[in-house]
FIGULO-337576 format. One line per 10 residues: number of its first residue (from 1); their letters; for each residue x, y, z of N, C-alpha, C. Coordinates in steps of 0.02 Angstrom, whole numbers. Example, Ala and Ser with C-alpha at 12.3 -4.5 7.8 and 13.67 -1.06 7.14 Angstrom:
# residues 2
1 = as = 660 -284 390 615 -225 390 660 -165 390  642 -112 354 684 -53 357 645 2 394
END
This chain:
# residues 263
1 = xxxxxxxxxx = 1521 4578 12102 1537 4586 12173 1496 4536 12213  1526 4498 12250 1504 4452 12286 1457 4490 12372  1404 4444 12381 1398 4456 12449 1387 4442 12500  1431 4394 12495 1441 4343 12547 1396 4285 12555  1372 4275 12513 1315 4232 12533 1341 4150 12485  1389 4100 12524 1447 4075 12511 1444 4018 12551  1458 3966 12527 1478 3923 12565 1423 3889 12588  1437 3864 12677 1387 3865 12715 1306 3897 12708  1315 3962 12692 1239 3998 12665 1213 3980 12641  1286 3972 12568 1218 3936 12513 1201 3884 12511
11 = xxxxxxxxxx = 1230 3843 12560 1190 3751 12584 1137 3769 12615  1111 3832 12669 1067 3826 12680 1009 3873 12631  1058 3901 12591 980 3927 12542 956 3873 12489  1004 3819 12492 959 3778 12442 917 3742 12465  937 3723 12549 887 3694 12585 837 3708 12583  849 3766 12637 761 3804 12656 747 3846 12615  770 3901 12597 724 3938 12553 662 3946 12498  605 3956 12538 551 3940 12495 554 3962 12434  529 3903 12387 507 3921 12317 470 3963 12292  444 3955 12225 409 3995 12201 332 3959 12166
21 = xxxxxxxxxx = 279 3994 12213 243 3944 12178 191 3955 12119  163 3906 12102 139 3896 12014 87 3959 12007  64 3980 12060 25 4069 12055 78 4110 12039  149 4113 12055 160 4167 12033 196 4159 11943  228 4090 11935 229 4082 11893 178 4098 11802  114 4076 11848 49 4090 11812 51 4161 11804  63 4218 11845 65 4275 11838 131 4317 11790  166 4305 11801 236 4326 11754 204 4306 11677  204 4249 11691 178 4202 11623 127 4264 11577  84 4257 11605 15 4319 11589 17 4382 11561
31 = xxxxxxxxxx = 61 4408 11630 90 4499 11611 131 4520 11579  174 4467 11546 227 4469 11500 205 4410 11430  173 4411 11451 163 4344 11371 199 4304 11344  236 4267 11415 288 4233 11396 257 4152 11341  323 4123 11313 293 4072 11274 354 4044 11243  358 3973 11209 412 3946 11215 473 3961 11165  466 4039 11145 510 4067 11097 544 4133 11151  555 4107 11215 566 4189 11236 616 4152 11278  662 4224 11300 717 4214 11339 693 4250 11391  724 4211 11468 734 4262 11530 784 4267 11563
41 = xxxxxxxxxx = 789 4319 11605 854 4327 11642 830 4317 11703  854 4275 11771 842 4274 11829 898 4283 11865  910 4375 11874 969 4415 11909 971 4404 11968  1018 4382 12011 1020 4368 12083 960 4291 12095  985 4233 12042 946 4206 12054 958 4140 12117  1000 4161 12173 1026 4098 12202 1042 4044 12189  1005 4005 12199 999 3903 12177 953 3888 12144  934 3950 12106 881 3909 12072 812 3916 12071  772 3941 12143 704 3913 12147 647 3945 12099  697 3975 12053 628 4024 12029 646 4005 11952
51 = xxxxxxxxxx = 713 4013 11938 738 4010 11868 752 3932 11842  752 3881 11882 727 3810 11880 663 3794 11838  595 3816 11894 530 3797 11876 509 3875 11807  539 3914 11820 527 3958 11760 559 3904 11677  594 3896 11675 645 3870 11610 602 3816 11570  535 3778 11592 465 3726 11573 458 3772 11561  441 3829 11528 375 3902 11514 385 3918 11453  469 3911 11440 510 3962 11395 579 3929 11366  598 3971 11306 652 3924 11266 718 3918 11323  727 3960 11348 791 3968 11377 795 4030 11459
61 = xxxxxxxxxx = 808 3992 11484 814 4064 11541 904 4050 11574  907 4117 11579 1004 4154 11618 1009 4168 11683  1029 4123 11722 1017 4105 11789 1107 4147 11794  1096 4224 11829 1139 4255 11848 1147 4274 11925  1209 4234 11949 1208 4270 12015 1282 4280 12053  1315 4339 12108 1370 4335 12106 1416 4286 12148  1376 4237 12165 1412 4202 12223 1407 4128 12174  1479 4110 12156 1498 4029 12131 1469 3972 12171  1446 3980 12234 1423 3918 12275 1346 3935 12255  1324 3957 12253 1239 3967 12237 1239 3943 12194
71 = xxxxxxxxxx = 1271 3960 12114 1291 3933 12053 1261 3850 12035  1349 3834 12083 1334 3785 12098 1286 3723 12116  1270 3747 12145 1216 3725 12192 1138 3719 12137  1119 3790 12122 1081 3786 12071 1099 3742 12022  1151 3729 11983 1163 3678 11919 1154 3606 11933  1174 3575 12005 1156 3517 12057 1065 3515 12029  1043 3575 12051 967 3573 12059 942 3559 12004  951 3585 11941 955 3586 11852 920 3509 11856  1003 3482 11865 1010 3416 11861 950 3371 11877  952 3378 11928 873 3316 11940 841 3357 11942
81 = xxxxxxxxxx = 820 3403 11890 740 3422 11882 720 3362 11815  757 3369 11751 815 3403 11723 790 3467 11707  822 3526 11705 805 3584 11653 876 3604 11621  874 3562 11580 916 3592 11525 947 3653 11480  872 3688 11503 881 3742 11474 885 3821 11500  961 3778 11543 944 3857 11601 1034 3873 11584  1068 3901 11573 1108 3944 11563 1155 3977 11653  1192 3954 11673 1217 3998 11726 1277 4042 11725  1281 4088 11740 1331 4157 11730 1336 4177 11796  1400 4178 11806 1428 4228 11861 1426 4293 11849
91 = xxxxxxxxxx = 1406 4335 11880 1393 4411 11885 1336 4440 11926  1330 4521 11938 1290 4558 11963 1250 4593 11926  1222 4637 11962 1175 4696 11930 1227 4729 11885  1284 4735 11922 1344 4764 11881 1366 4748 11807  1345 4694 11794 1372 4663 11764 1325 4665 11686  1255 4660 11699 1195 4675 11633 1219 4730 11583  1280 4774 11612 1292 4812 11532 1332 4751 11470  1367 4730 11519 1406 4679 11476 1353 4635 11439  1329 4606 11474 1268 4539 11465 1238 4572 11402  1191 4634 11402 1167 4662 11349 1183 4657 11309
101 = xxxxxxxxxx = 1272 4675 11295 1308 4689 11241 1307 4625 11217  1320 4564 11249 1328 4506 11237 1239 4467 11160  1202 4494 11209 1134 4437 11197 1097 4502 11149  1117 4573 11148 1070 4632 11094 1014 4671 11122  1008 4696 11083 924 4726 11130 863 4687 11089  822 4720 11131 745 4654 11133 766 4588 11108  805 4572 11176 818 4490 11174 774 4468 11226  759 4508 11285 740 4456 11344 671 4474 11343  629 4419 11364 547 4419 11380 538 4441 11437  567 4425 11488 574 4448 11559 654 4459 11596
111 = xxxxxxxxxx = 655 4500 11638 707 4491 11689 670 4492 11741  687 4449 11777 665 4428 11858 714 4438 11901  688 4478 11973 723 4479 12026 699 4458 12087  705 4394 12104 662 4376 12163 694 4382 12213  694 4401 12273 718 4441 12358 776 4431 12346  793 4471 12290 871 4510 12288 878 4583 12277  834 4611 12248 831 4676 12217 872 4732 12275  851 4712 12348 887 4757 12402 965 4768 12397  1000 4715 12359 1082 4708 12354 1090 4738 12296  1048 4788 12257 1062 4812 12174 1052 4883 12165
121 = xxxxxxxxxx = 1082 4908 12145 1073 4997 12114 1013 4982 12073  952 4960 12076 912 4964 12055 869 5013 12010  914 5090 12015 878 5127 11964 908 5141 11914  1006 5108 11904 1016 5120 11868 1012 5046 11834  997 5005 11859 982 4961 11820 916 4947 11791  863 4965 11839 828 4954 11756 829 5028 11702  855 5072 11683 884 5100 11634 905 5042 11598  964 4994 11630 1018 4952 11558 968 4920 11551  918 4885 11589 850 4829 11582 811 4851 11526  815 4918 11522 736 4935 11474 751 4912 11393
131 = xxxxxxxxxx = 818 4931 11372 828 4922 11296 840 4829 11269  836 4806 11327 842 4740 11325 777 4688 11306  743 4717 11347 660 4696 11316 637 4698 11283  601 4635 11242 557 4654 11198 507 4676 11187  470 4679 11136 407 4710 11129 369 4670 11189  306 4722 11226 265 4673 11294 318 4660 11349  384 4669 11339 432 4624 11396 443 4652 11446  471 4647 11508 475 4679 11536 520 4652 11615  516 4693 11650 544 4670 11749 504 4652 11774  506 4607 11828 481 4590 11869 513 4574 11950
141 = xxxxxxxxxx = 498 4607 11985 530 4611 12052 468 4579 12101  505 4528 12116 464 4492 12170 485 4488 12249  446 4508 12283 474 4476 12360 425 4434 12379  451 4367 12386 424 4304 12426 410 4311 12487  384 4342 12489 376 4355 12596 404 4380 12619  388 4422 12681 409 4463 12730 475 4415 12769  548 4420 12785 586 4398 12826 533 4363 12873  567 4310 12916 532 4257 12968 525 4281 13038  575 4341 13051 590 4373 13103 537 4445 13097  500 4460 13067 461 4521 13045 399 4526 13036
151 = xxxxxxxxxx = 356 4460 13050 303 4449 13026 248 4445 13115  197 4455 13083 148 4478 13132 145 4417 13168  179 4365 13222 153 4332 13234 200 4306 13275  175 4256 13360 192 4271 13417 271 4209 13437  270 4184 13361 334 4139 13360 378 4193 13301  347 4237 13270 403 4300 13234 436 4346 13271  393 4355 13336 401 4414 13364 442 4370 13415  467 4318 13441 510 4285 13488 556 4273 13437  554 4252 13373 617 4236 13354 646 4312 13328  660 4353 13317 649 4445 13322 701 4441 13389
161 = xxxxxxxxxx = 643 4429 13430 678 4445 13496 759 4430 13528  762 4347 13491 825 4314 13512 850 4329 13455  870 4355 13411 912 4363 13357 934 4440 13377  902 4481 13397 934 4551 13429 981 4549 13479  954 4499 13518 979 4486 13597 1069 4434 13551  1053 4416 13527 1099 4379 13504 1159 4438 13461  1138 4474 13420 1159 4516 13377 1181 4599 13430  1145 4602 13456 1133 4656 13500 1144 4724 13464  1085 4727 13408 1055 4755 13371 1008 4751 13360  960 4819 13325 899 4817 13302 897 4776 13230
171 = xxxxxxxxxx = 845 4735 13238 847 4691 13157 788 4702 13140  764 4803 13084 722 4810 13035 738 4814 12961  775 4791 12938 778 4793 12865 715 4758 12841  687 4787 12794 637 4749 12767 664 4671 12701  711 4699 12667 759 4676 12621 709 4691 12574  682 4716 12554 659 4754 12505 579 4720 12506  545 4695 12558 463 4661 12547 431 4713 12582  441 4773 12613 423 4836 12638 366 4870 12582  319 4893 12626 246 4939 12547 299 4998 12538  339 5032 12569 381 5103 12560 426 5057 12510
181 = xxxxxxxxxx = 460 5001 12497 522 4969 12455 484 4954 12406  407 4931 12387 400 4916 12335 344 4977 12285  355 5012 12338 318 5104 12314 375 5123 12272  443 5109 12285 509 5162 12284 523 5113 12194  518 5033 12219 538 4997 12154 492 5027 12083  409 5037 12095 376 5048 12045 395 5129 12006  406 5161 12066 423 5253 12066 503 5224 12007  553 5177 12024 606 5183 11984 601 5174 11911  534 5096 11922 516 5074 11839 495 5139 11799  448 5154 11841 418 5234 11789 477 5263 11746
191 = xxxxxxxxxx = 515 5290 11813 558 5344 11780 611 5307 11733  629 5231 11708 676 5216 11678 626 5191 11616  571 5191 11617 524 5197 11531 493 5125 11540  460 5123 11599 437 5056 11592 351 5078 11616  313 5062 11574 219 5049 11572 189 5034 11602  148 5024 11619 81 4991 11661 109 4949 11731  141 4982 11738 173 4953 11820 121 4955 11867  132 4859 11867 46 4860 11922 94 4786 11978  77 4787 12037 86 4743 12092 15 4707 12071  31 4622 12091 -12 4562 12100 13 4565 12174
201 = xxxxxxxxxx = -28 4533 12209 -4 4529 12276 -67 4429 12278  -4 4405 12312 -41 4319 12324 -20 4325 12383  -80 4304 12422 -82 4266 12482 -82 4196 12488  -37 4169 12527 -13 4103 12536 -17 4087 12618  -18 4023 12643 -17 3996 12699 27 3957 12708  60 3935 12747 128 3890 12767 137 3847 12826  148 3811 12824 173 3775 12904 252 3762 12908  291 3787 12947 342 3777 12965 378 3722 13021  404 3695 12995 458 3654 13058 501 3704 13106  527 3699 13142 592 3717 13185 664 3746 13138
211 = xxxxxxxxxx = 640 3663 13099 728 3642 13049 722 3712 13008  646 3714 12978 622 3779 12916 650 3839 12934  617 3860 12984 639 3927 13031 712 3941 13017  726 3901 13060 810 3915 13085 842 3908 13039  838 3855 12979 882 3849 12911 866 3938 12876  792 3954 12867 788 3996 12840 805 4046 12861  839 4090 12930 854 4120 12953 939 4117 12916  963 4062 12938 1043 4052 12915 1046 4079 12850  999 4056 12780 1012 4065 12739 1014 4128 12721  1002 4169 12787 976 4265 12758 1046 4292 12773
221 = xxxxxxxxxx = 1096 4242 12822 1154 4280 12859 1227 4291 12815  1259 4344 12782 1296 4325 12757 1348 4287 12799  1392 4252 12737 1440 4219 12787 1506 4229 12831  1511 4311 12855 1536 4338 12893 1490 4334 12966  1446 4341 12962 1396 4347 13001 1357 4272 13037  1359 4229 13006 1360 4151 13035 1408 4129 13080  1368 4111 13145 1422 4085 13198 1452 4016 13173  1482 4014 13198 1529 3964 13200 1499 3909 13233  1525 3827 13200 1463 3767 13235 1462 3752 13270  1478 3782 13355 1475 3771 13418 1417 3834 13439
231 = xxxxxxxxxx = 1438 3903 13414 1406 3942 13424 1334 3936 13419  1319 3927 13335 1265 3905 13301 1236 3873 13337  1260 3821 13363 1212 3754 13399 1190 3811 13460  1220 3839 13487 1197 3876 13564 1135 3909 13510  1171 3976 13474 1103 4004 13461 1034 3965 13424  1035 3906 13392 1009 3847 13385 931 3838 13443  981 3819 13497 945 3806 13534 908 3865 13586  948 3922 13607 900 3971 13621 849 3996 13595  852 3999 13523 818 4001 13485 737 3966 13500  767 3893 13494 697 3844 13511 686 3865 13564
241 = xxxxxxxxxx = 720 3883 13643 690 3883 13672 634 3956 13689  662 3976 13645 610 4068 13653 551 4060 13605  556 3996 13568 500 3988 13508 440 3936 13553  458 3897 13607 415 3852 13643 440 3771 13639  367 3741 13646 381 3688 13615 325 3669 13563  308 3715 13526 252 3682 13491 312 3669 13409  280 3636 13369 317 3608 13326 302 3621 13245  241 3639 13248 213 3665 13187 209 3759 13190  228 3794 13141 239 3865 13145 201 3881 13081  157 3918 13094 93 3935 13033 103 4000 13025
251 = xxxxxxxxxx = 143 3996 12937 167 4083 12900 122 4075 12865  87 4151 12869 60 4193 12829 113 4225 12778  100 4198 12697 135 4233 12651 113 4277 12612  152 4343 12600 124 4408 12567 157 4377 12482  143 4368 12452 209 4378 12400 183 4420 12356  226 4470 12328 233 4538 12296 267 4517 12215  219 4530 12174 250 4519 12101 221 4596 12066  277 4644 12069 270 4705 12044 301 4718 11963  275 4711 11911 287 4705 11856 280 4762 11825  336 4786 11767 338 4838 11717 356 4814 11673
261 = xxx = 329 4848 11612 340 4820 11553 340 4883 11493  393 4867 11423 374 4914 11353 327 4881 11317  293 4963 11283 263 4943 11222 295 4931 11181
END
């Protein structure tokens, strides 16, 4: 099942959407004992940014996600890395009973879900996740930061402002980087037979452009929900103008790597 995140979106999630960086990599790496005989799955993995620089670690990683333009886009990215050894599949969360059947149990070293997990039945999936792992293997659910519109700070709280006024709605979804969303993710690992479920939490620092912001905003909108490129340009520019004129935008990043794993 697709969700919308198509087209236009996914030009701007390959743009802006921040990566993943070599701390958290270092950490997956660690808590799972990954090494260059292991497979991973990176479910809902967009364009790439995680299941790209993961695929150097490990023999092979399964870059699954349900939207063909992300796909896309990600295999573009492959390309001039090179990583060769990345695998892309169309499908969902829905879709891992099949996949299982496909690849066996204790095939995968990891499954990764980086700021997708909010679009997934998440408890019945990791149930199909658990028999899939190998010995030590396990999930890992990451959120890269708090949304751009949500964060403590006096160019978050203006861009917040014009995106309601624009929407003329309240905009709190956490998309799953919430302490109650990643309380609820560890409470699911438990109950589907997964171990030592422990959160890393990295703090990161950032400077943002204008272009950053606003691309990264687009890339959150499905593409029902993206104005149209006259519109866009208006909200574009209201936008800037409720943000100021300063030009550099300094994010504070939470990033959340909550890991479970079998003995």
């Amino acid at each position: 099942m697709t969700m919308g995140f198509s087209g236009e979106v996914a030009a701007y999630y390959a743009k802006y959407r921040r990566g993943y960086s070599s701390q958290v990599l270092d950490v997956l790496q660690a808590a799972l004992e990954l090494d260059a005989n292991d497979v991973v799955l990176d479910l809902g993995c967009g364009t790439g940014q995680l299941a790209i620089p993961l695929a150097s670690r490990v023999r092979s990683v399964i870059g699954m996600d349900p939207e063909a333009d992300m796909l896309r886009l990600a295999k573009e990215s492959a390309a001039r890395e090179p990583a060769q050894n990345v695998t892309w599949v169309l499908g969902s969360d829905a879709d891992v009973p099949d996949l299982g059947t496909l690849l066996g149990k204790n095939s995968l070293a990891l499954t990764v879900i980086g700021n997708a997990i909010h679009w997934m039945d998440y408890r019945d999936l990791f149930v199909e996740l658990r028999p899939l792992c190998r010995a030590r293997g396990g999930v890992a659910v990451i959120a890269n930061g708090t949304p751009l519109w949500l964060q403590d700070s006096d160019w978050s709280r203006a861009l917040l402002g014009s995106l309601e006024r624009h929407y003329g709605r309240k905009l709190e979804a956490t998309c799953g980087t919430g302490t109650h969303d990643r309380i609820r993710y560890a409470q699911a690992l438990h109950e589907a037979g997964f171990e030592d479920v422990q959160e890393v939490v990295i703090e990161q620092r950032d400077e943002l452009s204008f272009d950053q912001i606003i691309g990264g905003v687009y890339s959150a909108m499905p593409v029902d929900e993206l104005p149209e490129p006259g519109d866009r340009a208006d909200l574009t520019e209201r936008v800037r103008q409720e943000l100021g004129p300063q030009t550099v935008f300094v994010e504070d990043i939470r990033v959340s790597v909550l890991v479970g794993r079998v003995e």
